[in-house]
C-alpha positions in Angstrom: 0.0 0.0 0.0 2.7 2.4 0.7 4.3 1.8 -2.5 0.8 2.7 -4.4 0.4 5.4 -2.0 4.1 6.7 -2.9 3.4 6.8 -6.7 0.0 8.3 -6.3 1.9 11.4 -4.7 4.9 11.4 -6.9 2.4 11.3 -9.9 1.0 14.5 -8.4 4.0 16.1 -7.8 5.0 15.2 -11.6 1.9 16.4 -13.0 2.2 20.5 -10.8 5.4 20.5 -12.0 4.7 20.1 -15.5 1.5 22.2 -15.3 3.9 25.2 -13.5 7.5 24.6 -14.8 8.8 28.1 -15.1 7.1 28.4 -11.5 8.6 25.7 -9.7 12.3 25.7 -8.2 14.7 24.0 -9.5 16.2 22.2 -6.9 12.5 20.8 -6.6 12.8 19.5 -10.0 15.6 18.1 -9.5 14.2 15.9 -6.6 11.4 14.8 -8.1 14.1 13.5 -11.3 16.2 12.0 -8.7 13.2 10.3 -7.4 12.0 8.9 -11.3 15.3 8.0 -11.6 14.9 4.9 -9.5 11.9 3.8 -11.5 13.8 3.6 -14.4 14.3 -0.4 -15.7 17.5 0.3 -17.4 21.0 0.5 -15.1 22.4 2.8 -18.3 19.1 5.3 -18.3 19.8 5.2 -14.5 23.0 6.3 -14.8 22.6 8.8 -17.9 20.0 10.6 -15.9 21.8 10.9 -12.7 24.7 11.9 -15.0 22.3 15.1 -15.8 20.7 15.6 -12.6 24.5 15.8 -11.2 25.6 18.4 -14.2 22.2 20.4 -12.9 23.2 20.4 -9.4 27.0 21.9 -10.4 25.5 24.5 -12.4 26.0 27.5 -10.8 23.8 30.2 -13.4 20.1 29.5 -12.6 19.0 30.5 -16.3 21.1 27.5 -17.5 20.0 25.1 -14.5 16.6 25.9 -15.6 17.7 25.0 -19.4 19.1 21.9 -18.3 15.9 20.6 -15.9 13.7 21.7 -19.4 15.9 19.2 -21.4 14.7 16.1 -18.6 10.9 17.0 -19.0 10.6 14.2 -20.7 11.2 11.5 -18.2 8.6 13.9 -16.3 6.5 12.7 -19.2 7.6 9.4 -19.3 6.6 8.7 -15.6 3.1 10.4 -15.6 2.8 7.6 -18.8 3.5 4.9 -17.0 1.5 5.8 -13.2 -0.6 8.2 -14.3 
């Protein structure tokens, strides 16, 4: 239950996000990404994606951190798919 429960909020959080990008912060993205990331089947999407997330993070300019979380929408897109 706490698993469906999980996914039902994560699927929410997904879904404001997407509905309010420009609004939401980016470390708050970032989360959420990190937390997709796990539900990802492949070890080498795992990795590629927490190879972004961790070039987000390092980024220093938020114009360009903003950039980089708008490249990843579509594992936002890819989750909502999937649980949605």
């Amino acid at each position: 239950m706490g698993f469906i429960l999980g996914s039902l909020m994560l699927s929410q959080e997904v879904k404001e996000i997407l509905n309010d990008f420009d609004n939401i912060p980016t470390d708050r993205i970032v989360e959420i990404l990190t937390q997709i990331r796990h539900h990802l089947k492949s070890d080498i999407t795992q990795n590629y994606l927490q190879g972004k997330i961790q070039g987000i993070l390092s980024e220093n300019n938020v114009a360009e951190k903003r950039k980089l979380c708008e490249n990843l929408k579509p594992y936002l897109d890819w989750y909502l798919q999937g649980n949605s």
